[in-house]
Wavefront OBJ file of the C-alpha trace (Angstrom):
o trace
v -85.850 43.518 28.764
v -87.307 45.323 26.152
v -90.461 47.437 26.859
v -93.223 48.600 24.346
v -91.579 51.883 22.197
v -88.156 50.872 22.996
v -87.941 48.769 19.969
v -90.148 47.994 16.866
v -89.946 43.935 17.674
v -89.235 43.662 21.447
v -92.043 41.257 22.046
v -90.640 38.930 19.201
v -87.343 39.169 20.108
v -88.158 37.976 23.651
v -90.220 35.599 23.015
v -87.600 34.508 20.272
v -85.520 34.120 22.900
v -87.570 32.342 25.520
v -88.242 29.384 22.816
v -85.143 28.957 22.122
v -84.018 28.297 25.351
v -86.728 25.869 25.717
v -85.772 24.143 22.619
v -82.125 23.876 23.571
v -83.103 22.824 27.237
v -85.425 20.242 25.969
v -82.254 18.835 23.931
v -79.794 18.706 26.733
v -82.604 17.050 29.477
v -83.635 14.493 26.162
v -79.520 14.008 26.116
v -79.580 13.357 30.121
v -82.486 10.929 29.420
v -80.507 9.208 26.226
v -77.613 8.376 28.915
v -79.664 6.611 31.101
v -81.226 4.671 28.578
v -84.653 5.984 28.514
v -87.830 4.931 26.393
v -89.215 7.665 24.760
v -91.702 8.780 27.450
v -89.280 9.134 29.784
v -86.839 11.013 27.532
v -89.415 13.469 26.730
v -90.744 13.324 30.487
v -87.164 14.636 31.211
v -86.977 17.200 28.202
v -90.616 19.063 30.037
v -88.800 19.217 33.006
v -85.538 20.602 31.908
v -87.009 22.960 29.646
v -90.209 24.427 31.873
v -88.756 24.004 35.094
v -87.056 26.889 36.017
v -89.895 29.538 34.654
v -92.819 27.346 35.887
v -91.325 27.842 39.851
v -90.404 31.532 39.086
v -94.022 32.084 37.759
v -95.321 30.721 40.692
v -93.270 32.381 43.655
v -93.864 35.941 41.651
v -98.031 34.347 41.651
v -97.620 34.853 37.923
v -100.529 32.505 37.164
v -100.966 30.612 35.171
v -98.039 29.576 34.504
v -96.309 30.472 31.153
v -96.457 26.583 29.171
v -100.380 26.526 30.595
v -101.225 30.638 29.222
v -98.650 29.266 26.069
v -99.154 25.761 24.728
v -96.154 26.360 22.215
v -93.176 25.702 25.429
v -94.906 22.468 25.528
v -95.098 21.749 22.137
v -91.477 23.215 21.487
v -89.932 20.787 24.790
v -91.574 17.993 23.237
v -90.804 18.637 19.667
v -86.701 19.352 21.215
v -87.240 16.293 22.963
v -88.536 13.931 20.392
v -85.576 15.220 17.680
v -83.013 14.736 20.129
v -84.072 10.855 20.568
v -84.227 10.468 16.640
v -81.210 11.604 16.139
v -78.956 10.506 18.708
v -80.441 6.483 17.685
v -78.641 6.842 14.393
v -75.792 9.865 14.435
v -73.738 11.282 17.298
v -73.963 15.398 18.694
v -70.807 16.748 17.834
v -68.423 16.793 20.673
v -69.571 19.950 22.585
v -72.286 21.032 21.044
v -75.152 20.638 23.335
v -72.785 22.042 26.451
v -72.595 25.441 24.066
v -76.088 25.363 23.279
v -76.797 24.784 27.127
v -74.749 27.648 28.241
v -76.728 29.713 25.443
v -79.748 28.541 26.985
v -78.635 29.285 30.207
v -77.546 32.681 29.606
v -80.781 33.710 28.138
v -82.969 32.250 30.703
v -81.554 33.825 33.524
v -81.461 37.347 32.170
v -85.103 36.743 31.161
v -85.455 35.995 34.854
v -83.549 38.678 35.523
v -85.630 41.385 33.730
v -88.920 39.929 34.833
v -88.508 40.395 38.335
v -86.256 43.411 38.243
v -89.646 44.923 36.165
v -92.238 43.644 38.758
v -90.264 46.174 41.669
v -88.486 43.148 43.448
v -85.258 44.204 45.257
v -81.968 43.405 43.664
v -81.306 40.041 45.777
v -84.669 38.475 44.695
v -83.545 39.215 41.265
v -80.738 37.770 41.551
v -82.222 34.622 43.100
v -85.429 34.637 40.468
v -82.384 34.316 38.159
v -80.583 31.732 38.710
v -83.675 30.013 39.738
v -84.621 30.919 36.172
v -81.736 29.199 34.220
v -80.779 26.024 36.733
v -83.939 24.842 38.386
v -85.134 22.686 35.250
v -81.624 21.187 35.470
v -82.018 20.693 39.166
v -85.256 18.581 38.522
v -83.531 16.945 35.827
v -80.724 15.696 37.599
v -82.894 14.393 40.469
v -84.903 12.183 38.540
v -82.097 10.699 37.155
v -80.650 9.810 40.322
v -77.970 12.555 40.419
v -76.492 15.208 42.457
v -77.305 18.528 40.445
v -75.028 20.207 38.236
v -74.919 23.216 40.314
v -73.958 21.332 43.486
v -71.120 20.537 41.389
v -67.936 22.651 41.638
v -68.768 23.447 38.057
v -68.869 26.515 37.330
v -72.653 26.856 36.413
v -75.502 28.428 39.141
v -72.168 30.619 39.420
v -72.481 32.208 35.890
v -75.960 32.765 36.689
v -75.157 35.409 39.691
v -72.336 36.841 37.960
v -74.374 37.875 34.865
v -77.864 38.491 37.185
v -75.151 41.211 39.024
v -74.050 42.417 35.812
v -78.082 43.132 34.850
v -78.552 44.808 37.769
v -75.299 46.928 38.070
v -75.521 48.248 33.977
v -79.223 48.788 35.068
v -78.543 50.836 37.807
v -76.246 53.221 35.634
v -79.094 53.806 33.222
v -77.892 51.940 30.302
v -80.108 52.103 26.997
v -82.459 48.727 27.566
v -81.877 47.546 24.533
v -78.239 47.145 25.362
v -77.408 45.981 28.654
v -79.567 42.595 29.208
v -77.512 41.336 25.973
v -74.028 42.437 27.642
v -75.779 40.737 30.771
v -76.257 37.310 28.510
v -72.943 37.731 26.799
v -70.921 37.706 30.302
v -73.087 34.084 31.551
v -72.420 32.682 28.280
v -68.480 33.548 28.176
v -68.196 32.525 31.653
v -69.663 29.076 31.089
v -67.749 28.400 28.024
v -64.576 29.706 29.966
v -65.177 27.062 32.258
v -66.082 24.483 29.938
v -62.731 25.122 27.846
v -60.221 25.854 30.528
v -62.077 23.825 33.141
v -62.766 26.475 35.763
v -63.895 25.218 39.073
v -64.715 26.298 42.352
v -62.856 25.048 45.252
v -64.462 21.720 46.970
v -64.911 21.164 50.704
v -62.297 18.895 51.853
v -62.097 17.602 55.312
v -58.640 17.499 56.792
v -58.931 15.032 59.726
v -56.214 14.616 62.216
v -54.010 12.096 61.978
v -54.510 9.487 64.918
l 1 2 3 4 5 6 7 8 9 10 11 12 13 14 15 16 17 18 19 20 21 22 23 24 25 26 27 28 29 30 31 32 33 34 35 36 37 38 39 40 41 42 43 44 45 46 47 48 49 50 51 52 53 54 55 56 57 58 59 60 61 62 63 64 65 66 67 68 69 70 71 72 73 74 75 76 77 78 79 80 81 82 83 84 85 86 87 88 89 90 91 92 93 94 95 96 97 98 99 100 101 102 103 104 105 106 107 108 109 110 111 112 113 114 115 116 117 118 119 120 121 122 123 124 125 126 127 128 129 130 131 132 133 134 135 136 137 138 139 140 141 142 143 144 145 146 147 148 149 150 151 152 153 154 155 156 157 158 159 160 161 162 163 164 165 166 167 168 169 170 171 172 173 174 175 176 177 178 179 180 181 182 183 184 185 186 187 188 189 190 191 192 193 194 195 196 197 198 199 200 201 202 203 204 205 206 207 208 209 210 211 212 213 214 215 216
């Protein structure tokens, strides 16, 4: 996003960012763990895997190795530290109504233009961006979901993985017509996070494969 004499803090101000999605994604898997009624250990089991997820398979099918939580102990330390506040609280005072689904569209904005800007920077063409994106922000909810049993968000007609091409497009297209850098990934995260909270708030959905059989 932000390369080295483009701005005095671009390597803070991504890795800002990239902890704080961890931190919110942590919350929202510890939240999915909460509602099935989870010890600890598993609560925090599904906070890793919400949180790491989606960078840990990007880092591997771009052979970025090691992976970023094993080269960076703090995404560990920041899932489990996420995950363990999230089970205090929620044993003695309730989130208010819609606050993790905000803070998960935040997170979900900045991981996939993070994902986004890594593999548009490594040479990949435009459609493996786009997929290293939205692998980026949904996978750790994919895992999530699986362990506890459910179909995944993004098979969903939510609007969700859907936010994550739209704004991974957006990237790609203000990139391609030379934007300054330190401009168009945030326009790119602005346009995922509006679309997600569109959907949340107006209940956008995409249309659902019905089967019309013939009457007999």
């Amino acid at each position: 996003m932000y390369r080295e004499g483009t701005w005095v803090s671009a390597e803070v101000i991504l890795q800002s960012l990239d902890y704080f999605g961890i931190v919110v994604f942590a919350m929202a898997g510890a939240l999915r763990g909460e509602e099935k009624s989870l010890d600890l250990f598993g609560v925090l089991v599904f906070s890793i895997v919400t949180a790491t997820g989606g960078g840990t398979l990007r880092d591997l099918l771009m052979g970025n190795l090691p992976v970023n939580w094993v080269k960076d102990n703090a995404y560990i330390w920041l899932a489990l530290a996420g995950g363990t506040f999230t089970f205090m609280f929620t044993r003695f005072w309730r989130f208010p109504v819609g606050a993790l689904a905000v803070a998960d569209a935040i997170g979900l904005a900045v991981f996939t233009v993070l994902g986004a800007d890594q593999a548009a920077h490594m040479g990949f063409s435009p459609l493996i961006v786009i997929v290293t994106a939205v692998m980026t922000g949904c996978v750790g909810g994919v895992i999530r979901d699986l362990l506890a049993n459910e179909i995944p968000l993004i098979f969903h007609r939510e609007i969700y993985a859907t936010a994550a091409i739209v704004g991974a497009v957006v990237y790609l297209v203000l990139q391609a017509w030379g934007l300054d850098e330190r401009v168009f990934p945030w326009l790119a995260m602005l346009v995922v996070l509006m679309l997600r909270l569109a959907a949340l708030r107006w209940d956008l959905r995409l249309p659902r494969f019905m089967r019309t059989l013939p009457r007999a």
